[in-house]
N, C-alpha and C positions, 0 to 999 in steps of 0.2 A: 803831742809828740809820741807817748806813747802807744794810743790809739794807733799811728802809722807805720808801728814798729807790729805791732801785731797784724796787721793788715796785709804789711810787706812779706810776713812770714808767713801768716796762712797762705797767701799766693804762690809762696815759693812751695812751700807742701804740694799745696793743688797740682802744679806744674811737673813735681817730680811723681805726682803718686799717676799722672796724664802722660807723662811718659813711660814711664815703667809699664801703665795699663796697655800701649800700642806697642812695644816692644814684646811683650807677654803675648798678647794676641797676634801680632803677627808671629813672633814661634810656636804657636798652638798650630797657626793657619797652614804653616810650611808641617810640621809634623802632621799632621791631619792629613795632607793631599800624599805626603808623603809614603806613612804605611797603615792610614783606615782607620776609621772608628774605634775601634778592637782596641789596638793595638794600644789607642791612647787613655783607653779606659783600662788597664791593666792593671793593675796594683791600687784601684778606685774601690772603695768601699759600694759603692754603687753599681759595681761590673757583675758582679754575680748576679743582683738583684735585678736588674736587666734582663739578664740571661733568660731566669727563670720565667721572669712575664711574657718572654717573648716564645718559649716553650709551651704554657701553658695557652698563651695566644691561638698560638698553630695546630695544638689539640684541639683545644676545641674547636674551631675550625671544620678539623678533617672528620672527627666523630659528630659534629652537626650534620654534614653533608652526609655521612655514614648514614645515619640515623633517617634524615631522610629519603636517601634511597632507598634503603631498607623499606620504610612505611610505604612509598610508593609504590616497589614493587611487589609487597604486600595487597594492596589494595588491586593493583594491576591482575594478579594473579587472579583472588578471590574473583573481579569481575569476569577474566575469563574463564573461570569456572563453570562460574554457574551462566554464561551466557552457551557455552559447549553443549552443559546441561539442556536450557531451556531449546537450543539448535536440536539435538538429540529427538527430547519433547516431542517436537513441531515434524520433524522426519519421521518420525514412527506415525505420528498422527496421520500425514501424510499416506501412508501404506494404508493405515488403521479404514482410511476413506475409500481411498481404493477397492479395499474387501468387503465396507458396508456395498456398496453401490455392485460390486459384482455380486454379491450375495441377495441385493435385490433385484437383480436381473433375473438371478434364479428362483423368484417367489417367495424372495423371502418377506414380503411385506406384508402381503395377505395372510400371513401368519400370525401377524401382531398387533395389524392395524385395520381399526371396523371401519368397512367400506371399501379398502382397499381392494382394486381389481387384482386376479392370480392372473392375466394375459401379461406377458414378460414383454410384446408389443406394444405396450402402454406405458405411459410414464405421466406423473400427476404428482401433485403434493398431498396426496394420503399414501406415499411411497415411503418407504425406511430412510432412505435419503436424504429428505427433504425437512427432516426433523431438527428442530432446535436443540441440540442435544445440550443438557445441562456440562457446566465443563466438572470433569471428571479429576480428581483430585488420585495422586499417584504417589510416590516413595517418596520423591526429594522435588515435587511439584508439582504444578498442575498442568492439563491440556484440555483444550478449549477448541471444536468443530463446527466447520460449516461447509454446505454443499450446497452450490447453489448450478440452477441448468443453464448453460450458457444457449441451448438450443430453444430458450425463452427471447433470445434476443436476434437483433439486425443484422446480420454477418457485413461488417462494409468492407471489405476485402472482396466481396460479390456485385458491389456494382456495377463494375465493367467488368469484362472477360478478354480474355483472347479473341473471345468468339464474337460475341455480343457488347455493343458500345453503351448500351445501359438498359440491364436488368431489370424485371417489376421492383427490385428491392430497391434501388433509384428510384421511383416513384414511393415507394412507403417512405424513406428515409425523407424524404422533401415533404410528405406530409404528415410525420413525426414533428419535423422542427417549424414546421406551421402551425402543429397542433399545439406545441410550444412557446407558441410566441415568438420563435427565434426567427432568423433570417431564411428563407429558401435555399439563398445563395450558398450556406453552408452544405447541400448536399452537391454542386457543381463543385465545389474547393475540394470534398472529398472525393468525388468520383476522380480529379485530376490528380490527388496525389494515387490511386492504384491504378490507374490505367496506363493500358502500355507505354500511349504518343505523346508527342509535347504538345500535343495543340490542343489549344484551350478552350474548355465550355464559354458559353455564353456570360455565365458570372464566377467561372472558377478561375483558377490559377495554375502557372506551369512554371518550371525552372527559369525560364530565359526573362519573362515578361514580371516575376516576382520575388521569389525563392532566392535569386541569385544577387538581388539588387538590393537586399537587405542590408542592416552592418555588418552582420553576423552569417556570410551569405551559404547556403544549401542546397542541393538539388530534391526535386519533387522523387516519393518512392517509386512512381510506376511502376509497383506490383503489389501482392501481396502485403497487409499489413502482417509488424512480429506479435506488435504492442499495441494495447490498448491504447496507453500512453501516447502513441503516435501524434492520435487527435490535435495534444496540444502540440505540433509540428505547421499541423493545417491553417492555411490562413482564415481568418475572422474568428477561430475557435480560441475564446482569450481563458484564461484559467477561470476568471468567475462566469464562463458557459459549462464548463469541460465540469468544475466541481458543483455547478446549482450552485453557486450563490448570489445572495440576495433575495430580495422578496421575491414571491411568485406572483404573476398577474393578476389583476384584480379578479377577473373572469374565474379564477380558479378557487373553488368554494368545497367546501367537504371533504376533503383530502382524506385519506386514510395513509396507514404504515405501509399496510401490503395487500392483494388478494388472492390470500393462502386459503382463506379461510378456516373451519377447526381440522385441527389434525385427533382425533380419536383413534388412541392406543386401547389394546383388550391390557389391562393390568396385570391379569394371570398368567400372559402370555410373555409379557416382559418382564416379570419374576422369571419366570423358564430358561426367556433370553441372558437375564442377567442372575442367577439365583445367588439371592443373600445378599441383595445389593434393593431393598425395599425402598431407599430415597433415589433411588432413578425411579422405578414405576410411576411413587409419587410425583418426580418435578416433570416425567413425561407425559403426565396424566395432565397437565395443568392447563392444556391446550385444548381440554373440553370445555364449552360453557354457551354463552348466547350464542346468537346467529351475528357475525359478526360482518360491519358495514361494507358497501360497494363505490368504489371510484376511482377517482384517478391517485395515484402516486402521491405521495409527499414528497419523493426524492426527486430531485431535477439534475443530479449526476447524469452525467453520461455513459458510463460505463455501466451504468445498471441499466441498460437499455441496447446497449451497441455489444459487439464483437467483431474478432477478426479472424478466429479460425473456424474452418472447413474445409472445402474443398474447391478452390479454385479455376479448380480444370473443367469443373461440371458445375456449372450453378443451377442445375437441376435436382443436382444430390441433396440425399436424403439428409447426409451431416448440414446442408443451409437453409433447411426448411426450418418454420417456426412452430413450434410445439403449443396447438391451442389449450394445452392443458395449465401448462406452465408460464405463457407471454404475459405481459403485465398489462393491467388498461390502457396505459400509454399504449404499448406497442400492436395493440389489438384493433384501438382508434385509427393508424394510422393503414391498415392492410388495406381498405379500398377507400373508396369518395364517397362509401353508403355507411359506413361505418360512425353511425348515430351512438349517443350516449346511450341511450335507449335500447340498440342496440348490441352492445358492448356490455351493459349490464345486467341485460337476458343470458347472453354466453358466460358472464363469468357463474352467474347464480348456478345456472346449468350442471356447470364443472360442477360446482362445490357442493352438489347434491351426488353426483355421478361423474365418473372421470370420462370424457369421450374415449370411444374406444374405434372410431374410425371418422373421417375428417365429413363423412357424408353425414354425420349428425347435425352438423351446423349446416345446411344445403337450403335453409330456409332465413338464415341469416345471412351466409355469402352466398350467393346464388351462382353466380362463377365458376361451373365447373374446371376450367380450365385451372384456374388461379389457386384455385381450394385443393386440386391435386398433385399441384407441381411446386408449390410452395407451402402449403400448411401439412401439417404433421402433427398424430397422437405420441409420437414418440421419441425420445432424446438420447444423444450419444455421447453429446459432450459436456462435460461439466467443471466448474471452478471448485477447489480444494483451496479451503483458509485453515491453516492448521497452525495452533498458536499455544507455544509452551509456554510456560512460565513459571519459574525458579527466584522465590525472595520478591524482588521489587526488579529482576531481569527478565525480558519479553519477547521473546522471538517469533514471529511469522514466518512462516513460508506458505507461497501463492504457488497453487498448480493448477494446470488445464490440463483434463486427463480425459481420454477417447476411452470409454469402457470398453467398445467390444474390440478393438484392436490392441488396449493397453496401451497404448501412445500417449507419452505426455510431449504437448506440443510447448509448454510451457514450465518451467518450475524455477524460482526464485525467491529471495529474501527481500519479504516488505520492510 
């Protein structure tokens, strides 16, 4: 009995402490919608304490975000700095090349370099030019030079004309990419993207029949290229033709870097050039030693072989001829259908004892008068400018094509 008597009273507890709790909460709930959070935490021992975490919350917060803007734009800064810098570099170098090369126009190389012809007609790699120059260390960086002749290469901006629907240089270029291993047909896809008409070679390509019918669709240049670059525009020209990669044909054996051959500086003479600067002589001196090998290329880039500026309007001009001092074996192989390894490796040995100093020296090699006159050339006008600053672990290029004796740059841009 008594058992029921507690039972009955804890119940009734229960009941009244379960009512009082929904009455309680529901006036909490009505004050709450009523006037806000705040308002109910007023006179709470806990309201202050609140307050503060949620102040301190919102600091830190906005001083994180502070902080790292800050560091961002920190670092932003610093790299345009010294990318400004390294631009700076690369522009001066730019000029810096410029004046090597008119400076060797005017004799200045026979002055420094054994061998080297004083005919200003003549153009060769025992030129000032043509030198690997060690890169030169400056105030807040370095800059780093290179000159290379673009008149060693295939003008294909010359294939067709206005005049003429395909030049001898259409015949070298097809038996370039023969010599190659590559398709024929790549010299028809290029004749069609500069020539004036739509109508199509034999195995090339025109806007209406290809170019347009892509996903991505384009019309063919017919005219003039700007860029080298173009190439990869051209149809069959896939990036691993355009950059050489992959292996080279089996057929291709003994490869060399280049044929430059030695460049011999007088030492005394580039003290003079440079006085108090004894580690140039030395690192320029370093390109004296054996008799160094004959062959074909290692490189299978294309653009170390092609070009696209000259002159257009005259594909007899002197700017499209190929400079036998300077052409590389590749492009040497591909000037006639006689052009033997054999050959090609008489003329280069030739150079690299004596620079030719008129294209009737090799008259026993190309027999061609024709062809030997109106297309080969002892001498070069235009050249590519690689001019590369460099500030900390920032690197800037700038690529120029510069016409020495008109001062024309047909080109100038950041690689």
């Amino acid at each position: 009995m008594t058992m029921m008597k507690y039972s009955m009273k804890i119940r009734g507890l229960m009941a009244r402490y379960a009512s009082a709790f929904r009455h309680d909460y529901a006036r909490r709930a009505a004050d709450l919608r009523a006037h806000g959070v705040f308002v109910r935490m007023r006179g709470s021992r806990g309201f202050v304490l609140v307050i503060v975490f949620l102040m301190i919350t919102l600091l830190v917060s906005v001083s994180s975000e502070f902080f790292i803007t800050a560091v961002t734009n920190m670092h932003y800064k610093r790299g345009f700095d010294q990318k400004l810098k390294a631009w700076t570099l690369a522009k001066a170098g730019t000029a810096l090349c410029a004046y090597i090369l008119d400076a060797d126009k005017k004799g200045g190389s026979s002055s420094i370099m054994q061998g080297a012809s004083s005919n200003s007609a003549v153009d060769s790699y025992q030129d000032l030019w043509a030198l690997n120059f060690p890169e030169i260390p400056l105030e807040y960086g370095d800059l780093k030079l290179r000159i290379n002749d673009e008149n060693s290469k295939i003008n294909l901006s010359v294939l067709g004309t206005e005049v003429v629907d395909r030049t001898p240089y259409y015949s070298i270029t097809q038996r370039f990419f023969l010599n190659m291993g590559l398709p024929m047909d790549l010299a028809d896809c290029l004749l069609d993207w500069v020539d004036l008409d739509d109508s199509r070679s034999p195995y090339g390509a025109e806007s209406s029949d290809y170019y347009l019918t892509l996903p991505s669709p384009y019309h063919a240049k017919n005219r003039e290229m700007d860029s080298i670059q173009e190439m990869l525009l051209v149809r069959g020209i896939t990036p691993e033709i355009y950059y050489g990669l992959g292996d080279p044909p089996v057929n291709e054996t003994n490869l060399v870097d280049d044929n430059r051959g030695n460049q011999n500086l007088d030492a005394a003479a580039v003290e003079k050039f440079a006085p108090g600067n004894k580690g140039l002589a030395e690192k320029t001196m370093s390109f004296k030693g054996l008799e160094r090998p004959i062959g074909k290329e290692r490189s299978r880039r294309l653009s170390d072989y092609f070009r696209v500026h000259g002159d257009r309007t005259d594909y007899l001009s002197d700017l499209n001829k190929i400079n036998i001092n300077t052409a590389s074996y590749r492009v040497l192989s591909a000037l006639t259908d006689t052009m033997t390894d054999d050959i090609v490796t008489e003329l280069v040995r030739r150079r690299q004892q004596k620079p030719f100093e008129t294209v009737d020296e090799i008259k026993d090699l190309v027999p061609d008068d024709t062809f030997r006159k109106n297309h080969l050339s002892v001498r070069s006008f235009i050249f590519r400018i690689d001019s590369t600053g460099t500030v900390n672990d920032t690197e800037v290029t700038i690529v120029a094509v510069y016409n020495r004796d008109t001062k024309k740059y047909y080109y100038v841009g950041e690689q």
